[in-house]
Kinemage of the C-alpha trace (Angstrom):
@kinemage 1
@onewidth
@group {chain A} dominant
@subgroup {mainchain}
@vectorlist {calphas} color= white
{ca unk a 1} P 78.423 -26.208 137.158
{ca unk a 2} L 82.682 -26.405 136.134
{ca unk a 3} L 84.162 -23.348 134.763
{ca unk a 4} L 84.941 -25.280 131.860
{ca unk a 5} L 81.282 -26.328 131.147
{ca unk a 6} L 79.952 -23.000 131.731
{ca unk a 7} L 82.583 -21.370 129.537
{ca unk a 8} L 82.012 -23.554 126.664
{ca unk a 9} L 77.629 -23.767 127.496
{ca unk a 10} L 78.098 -19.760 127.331
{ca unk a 11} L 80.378 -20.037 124.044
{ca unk a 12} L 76.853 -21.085 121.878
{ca unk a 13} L 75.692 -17.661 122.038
{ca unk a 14} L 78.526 -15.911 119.830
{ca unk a 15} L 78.956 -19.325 117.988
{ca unk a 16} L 75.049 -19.337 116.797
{ca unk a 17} L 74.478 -15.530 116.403
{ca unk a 18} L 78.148 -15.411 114.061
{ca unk a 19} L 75.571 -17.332 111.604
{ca unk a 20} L 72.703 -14.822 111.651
{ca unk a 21} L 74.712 -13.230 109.057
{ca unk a 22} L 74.503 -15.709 105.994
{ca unk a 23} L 71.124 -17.051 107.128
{ca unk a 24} L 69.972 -12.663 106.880
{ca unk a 25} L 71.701 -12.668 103.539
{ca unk a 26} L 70.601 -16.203 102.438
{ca unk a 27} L 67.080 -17.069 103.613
{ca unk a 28} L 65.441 -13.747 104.822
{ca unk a 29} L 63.593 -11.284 103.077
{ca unk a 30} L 66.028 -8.294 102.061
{ca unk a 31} L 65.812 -4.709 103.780
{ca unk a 32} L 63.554 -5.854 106.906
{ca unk a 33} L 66.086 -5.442 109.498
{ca unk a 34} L 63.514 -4.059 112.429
{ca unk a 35} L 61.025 -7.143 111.350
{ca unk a 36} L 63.802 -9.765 111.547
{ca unk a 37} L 64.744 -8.371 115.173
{ca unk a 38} L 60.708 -8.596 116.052
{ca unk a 39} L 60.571 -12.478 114.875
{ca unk a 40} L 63.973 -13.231 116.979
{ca unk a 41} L 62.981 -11.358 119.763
{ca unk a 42} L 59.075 -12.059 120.204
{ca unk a 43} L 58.796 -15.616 119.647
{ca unk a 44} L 60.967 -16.890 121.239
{ca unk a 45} L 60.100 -14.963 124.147
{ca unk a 46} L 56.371 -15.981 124.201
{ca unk a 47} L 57.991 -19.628 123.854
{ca unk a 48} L 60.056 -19.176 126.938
{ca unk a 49} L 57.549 -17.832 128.729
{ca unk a 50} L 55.286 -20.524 127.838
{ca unk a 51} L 58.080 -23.163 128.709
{ca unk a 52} L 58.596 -21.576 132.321
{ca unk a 53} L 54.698 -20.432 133.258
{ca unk a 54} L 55.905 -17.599 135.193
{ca unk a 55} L 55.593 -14.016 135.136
{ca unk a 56} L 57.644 -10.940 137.130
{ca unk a 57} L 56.506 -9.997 140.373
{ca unk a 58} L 57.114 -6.740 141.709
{ca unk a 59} L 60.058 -4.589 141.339
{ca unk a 60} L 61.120 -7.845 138.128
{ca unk a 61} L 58.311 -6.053 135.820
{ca unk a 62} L 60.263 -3.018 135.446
{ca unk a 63} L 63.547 -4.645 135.647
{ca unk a 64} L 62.697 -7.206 132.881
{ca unk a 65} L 61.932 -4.192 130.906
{ca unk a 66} L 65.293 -2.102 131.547
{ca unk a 67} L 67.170 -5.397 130.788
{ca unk a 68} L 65.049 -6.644 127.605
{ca unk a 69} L 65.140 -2.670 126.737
{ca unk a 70} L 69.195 -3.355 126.821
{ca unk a 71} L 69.894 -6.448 125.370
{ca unk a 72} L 66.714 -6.731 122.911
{ca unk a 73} L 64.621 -3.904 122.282
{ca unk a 74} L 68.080 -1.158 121.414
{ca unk a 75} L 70.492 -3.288 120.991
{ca unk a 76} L 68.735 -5.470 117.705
{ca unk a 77} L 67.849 -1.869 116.094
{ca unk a 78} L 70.845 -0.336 116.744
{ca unk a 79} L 73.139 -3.557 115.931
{ca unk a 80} L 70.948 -3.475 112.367
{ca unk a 81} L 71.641 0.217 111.587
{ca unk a 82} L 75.305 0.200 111.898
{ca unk a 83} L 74.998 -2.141 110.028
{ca unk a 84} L 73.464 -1.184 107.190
{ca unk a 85} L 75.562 2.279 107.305
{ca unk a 86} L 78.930 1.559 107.850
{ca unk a 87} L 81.325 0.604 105.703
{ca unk a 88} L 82.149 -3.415 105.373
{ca unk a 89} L 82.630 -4.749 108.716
{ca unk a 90} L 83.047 -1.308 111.031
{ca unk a 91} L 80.346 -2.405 113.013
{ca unk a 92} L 81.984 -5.632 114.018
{ca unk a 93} L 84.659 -3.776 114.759
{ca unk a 94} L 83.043 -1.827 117.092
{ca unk a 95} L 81.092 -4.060 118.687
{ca unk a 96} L 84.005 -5.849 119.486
{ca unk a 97} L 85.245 -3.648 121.923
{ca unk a 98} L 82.199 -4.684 123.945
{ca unk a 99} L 84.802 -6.372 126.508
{ca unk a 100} L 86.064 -3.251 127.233
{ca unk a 101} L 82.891 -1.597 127.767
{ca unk a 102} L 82.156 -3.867 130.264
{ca unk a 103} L 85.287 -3.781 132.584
{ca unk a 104} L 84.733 -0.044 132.712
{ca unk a 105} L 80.899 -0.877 133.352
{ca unk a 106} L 81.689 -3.824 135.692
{ca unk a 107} L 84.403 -1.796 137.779
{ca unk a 108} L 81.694 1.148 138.392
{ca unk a 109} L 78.422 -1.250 139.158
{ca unk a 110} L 80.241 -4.479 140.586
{ca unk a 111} L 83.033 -2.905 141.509
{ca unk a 112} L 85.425 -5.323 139.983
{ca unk a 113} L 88.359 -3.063 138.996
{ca unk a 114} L 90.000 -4.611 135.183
{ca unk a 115} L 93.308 -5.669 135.623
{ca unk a 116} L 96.053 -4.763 132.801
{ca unk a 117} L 95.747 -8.089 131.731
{ca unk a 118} L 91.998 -7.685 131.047
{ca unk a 119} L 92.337 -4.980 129.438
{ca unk a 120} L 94.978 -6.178 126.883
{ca unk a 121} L 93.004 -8.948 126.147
{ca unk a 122} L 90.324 -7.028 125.169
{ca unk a 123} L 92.394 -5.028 122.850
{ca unk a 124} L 94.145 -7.986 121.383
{ca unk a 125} L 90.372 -9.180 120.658
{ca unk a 126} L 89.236 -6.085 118.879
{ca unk a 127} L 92.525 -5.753 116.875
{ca unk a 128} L 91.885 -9.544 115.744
{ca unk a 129} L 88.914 -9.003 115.274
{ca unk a 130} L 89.311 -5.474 112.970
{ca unk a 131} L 92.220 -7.733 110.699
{ca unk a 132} L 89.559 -10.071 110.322
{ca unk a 133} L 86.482 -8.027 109.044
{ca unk a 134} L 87.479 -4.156 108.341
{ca unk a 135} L 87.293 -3.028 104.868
{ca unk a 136} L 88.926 -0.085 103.011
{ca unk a 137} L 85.885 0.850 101.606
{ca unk a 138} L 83.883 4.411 102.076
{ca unk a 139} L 83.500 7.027 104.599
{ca unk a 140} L 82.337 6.453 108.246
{ca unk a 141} L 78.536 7.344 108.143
{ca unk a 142} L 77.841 9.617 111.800
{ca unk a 143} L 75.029 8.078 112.404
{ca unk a 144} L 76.017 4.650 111.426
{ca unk a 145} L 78.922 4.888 113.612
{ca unk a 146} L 76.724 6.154 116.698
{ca unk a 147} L 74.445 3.684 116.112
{ca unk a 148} L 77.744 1.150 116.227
{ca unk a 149} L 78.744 2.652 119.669
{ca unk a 150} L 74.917 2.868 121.044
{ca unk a 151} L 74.759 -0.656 120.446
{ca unk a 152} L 78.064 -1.943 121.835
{ca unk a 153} L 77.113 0.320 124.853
{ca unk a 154} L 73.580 -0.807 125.613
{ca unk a 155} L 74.721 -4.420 125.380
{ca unk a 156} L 77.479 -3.992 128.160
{ca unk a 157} L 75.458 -1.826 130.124
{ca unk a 158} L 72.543 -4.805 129.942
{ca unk a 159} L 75.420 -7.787 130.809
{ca unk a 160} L 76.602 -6.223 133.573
{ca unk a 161} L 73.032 -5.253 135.308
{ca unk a 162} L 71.870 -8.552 134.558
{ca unk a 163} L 75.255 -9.940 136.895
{ca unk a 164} L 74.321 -6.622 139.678
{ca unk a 165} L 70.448 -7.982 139.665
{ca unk a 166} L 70.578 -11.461 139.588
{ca unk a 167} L 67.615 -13.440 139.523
{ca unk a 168} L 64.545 -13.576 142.135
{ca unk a 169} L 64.729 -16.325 144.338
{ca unk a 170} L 62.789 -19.378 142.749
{ca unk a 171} L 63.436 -18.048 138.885
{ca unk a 172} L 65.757 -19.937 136.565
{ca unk a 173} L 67.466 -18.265 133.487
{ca unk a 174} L 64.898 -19.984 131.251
{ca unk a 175} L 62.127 -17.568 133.254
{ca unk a 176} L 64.573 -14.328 132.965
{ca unk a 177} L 65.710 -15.166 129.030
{ca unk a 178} L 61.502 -15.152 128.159
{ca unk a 179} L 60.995 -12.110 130.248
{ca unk a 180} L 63.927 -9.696 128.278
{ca unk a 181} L 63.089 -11.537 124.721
{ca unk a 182} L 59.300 -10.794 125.119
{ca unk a 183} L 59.882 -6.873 126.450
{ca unk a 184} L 62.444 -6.441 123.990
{ca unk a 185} L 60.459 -8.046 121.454
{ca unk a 186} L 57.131 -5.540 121.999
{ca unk a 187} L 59.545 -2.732 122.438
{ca unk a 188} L 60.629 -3.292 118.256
{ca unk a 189} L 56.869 -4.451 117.115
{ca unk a 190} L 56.167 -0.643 117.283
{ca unk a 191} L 59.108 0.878 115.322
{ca unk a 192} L 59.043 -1.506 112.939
{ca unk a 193} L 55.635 -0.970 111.781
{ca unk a 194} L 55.956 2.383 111.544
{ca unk a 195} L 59.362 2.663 109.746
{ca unk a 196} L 59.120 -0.730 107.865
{ca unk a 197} L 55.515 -1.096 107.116
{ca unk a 198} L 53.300 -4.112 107.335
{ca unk a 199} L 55.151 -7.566 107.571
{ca unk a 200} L 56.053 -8.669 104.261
{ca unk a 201} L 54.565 -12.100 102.395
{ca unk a 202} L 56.874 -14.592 103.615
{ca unk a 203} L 57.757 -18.030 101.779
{ca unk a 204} L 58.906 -21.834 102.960
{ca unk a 205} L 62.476 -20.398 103.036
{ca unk a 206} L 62.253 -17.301 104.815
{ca unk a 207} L 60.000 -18.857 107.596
{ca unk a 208} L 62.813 -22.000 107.988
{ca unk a 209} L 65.026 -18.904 108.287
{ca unk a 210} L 63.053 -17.348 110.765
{ca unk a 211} L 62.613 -20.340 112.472
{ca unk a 212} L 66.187 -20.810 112.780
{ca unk a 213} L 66.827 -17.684 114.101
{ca unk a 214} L 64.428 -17.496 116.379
{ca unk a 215} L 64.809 -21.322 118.185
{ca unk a 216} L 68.764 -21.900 117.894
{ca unk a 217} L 70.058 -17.954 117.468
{ca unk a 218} L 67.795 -16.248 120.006
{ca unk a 219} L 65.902 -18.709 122.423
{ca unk a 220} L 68.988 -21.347 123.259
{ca unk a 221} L 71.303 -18.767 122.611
{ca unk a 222} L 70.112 -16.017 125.090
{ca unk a 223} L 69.040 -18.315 127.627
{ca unk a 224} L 72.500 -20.021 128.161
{ca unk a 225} L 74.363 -16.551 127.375
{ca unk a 226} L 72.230 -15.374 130.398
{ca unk a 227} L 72.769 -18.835 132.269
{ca unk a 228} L 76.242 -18.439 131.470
{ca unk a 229} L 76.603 -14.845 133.111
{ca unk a 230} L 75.253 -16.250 136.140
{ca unk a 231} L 78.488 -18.818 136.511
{ca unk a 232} L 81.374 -16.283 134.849
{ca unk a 233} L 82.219 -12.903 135.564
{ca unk a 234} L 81.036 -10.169 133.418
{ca unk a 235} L 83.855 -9.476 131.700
{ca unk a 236} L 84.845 -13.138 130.893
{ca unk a 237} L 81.718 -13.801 129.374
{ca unk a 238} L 82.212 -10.415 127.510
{ca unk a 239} L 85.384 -11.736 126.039
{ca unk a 240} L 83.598 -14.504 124.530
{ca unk a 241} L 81.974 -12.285 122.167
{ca unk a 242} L 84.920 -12.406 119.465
{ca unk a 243} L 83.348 -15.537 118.784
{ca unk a 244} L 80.682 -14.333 116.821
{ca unk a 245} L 82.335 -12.004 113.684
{ca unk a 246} L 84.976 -15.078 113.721
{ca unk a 247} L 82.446 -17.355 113.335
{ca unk a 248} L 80.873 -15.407 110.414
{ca unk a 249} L 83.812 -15.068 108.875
{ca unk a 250} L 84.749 -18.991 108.262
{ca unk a 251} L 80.820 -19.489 107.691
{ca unk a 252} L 81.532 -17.203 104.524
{ca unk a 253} L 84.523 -18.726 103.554
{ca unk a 254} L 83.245 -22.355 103.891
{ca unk a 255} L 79.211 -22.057 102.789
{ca unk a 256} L 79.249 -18.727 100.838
{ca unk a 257} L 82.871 -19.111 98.921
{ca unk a 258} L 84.347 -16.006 100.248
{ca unk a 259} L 88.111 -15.874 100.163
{ca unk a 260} L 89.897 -15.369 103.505
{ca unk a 261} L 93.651 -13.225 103.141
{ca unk a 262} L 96.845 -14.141 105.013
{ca unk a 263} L 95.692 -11.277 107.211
{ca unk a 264} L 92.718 -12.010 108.261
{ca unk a 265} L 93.770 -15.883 109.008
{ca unk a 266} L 96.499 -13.530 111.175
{ca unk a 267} L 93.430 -11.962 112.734
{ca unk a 268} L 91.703 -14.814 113.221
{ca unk a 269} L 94.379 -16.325 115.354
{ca unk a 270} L 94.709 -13.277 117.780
{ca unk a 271} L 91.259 -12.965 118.200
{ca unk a 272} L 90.637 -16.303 119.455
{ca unk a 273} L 93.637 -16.936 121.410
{ca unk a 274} L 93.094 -13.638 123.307
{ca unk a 275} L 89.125 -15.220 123.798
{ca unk a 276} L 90.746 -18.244 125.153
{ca unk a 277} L 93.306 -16.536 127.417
{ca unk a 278} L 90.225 -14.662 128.715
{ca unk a 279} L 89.040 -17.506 130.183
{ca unk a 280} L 91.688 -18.839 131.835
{ca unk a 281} L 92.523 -17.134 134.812
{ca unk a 282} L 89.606 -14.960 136.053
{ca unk a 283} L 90.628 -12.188 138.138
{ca unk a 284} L 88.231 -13.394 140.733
{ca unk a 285} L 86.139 -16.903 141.462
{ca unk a 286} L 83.459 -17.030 139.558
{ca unk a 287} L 80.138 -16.563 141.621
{ca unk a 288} L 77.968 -19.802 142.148
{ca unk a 289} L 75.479 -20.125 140.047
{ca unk a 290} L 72.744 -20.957 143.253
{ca unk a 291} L 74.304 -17.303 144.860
{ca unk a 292} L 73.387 -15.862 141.873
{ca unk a 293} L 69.603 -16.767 141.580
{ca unk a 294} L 68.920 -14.655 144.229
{ca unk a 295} L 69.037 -11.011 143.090
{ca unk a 296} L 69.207 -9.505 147.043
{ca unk a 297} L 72.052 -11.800 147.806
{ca unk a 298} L 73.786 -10.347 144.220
{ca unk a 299} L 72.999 -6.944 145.302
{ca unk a 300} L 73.833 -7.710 148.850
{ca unk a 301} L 77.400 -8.754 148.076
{ca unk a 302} L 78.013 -5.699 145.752
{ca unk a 303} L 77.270 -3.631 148.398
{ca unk a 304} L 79.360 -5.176 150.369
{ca unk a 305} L 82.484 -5.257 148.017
{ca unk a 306} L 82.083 -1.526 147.325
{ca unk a 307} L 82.140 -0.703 151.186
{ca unk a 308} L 84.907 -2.662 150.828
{ca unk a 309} L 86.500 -0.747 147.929
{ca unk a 310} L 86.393 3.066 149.755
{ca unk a 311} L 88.110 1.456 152.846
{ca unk a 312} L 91.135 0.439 150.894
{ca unk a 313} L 91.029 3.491 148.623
């Protein structure tokens, strides 16, 4: 697959889940943040699965679990309390320094050491990012804000073992995406019932809601964000993820009728050009997608490149 048609293949993800905001707000049932994670997550996992008829084998059952643990089963929760406890857009902000997360991440695991010029990228993201959704408004919550930071964290930390593992040979990304949706997915059922109660009575447009969510925000979105890592570095496809708050942001200025400011259009501008300067110049080529279906080649070559690593330090 070209660069350019994995970068822009990859770009969905942010693109669809910088909607889940106004379809929450417009179509779901209010308060039911832990239920709305289990109906992205579990669905369209069982559909996936379905889809690709095949299960882990061996050491896979308890990865699928670590990574659907990751970028599912904490990450949802976590995403949804921040949320709900920090003040206007602080958890955006946070999450966008996700990039950053990952280079440190990426330069311990996959030892691929950020350059400067990853790094300010990043930061021009996350300060594009903050002009475009941060609001003067209240006290940071502690719990809110760890919840922020647990969420950014487990993210990264799930991105850049899903690059380190690869896939078994024989297993596509549609196999892998159904595998971390449906462990995620029965790692939330739990919590939610117990801190949210039985499912609430759901009407035509909650379910078309659901639906939504579910099909375009979470199956096709997580199976070519995971397709995508396979064919960009971690980082790069990290640096994508300024897509999403942007794309919220001129969702609620063109469906919901919320004004935008000269600085946020400001803030808008720097957090997409640094997104498209991330993806110009990798530091390194990006790894081939048929390399990286096979996780003991991807763990292989890391092993190699850190050897590689201590004799130059």
């Amino acid at each position: 697959m070209k660069r350019a048609t994995a970068i822009l293949l990859t770009a969905y993800a942010p693109l669809t889940w910088g909607s889940t905001y106004a379809v929450t707000t417009e179509f779901l049932p209010a308060d039911r943040p832990l239920f709305t994670g289990l109906m992205r997550a579990l669905p369209a996992g069982l559909l996936l699965l379905l889809i690709a008829r095949r299960l882990p084998r061996g050491e896979w059952w308890w990865k699928s679990l670590v990574l659907g643990a990751l970028n599912i089963g904490a990450f949802f929760p976590l995403l949804f309390l921040s949320a709900y406890r920090l003040p206007g857009g602080m958890a955006a902000v946070v999450g966008s320094v996700g990039p950053l997360f990952v280079a440190g991440l990426a330069a311990l695991l996959l030892a691929d050491r950020p350059s400067p010029r990853t790094l300010l990228t990043g930061a021009a993201a996350a300060l594009g990012v903050s002009l475009v959704v941060l609001r003067a408004a209240g006290a940071l919550d502690a719990v809110g804000l760890l919840a922020a930071v647990g969420s950014t964290a487990s993210m990264s930390t799930g991105t850049v073992l899903t690059k380190r593992w690869g896939r078994p040979d024989g297993v596509g990304p549609l196999a892998l995406t159904g595998w971390q949706l449906t462990a995620g997915g029965l790692l939330i059922a739990p919590v939610a019932l117990l801190v949210e109660g039985a499912p609430p009575a759901l009407d035509g447009r909650n379910i078309a809601g659901y639906v939504y969510l579910s099909l375009a925000g979470t199956a096709v979105a997580y199976w070519l964000w995971f397709r995508g890592i396979g064919s960009l570095s971690a980082t790069q496809a990290s640096l994508l993820g300024p897509l999403s708050p942007l794309t919220a942001a001129v969702i609620g200025w063109a469906a919901l009728g919320q004004a935008l400011t000269a600085v946020q259009l400001g803030g808008m501008a720097l957090a997409f050009a640094a997104t498209v300067f991330g993806q110009l110049r990798p530091g390194r080529p990006a790894t081939d997608p048929e390399t990286f279906s096979s996780g003991s080649k991807t763990e292989r070559k890391v092993s190699m490149d850190l050897e590689n690593a201590a004799v130059r330090r």
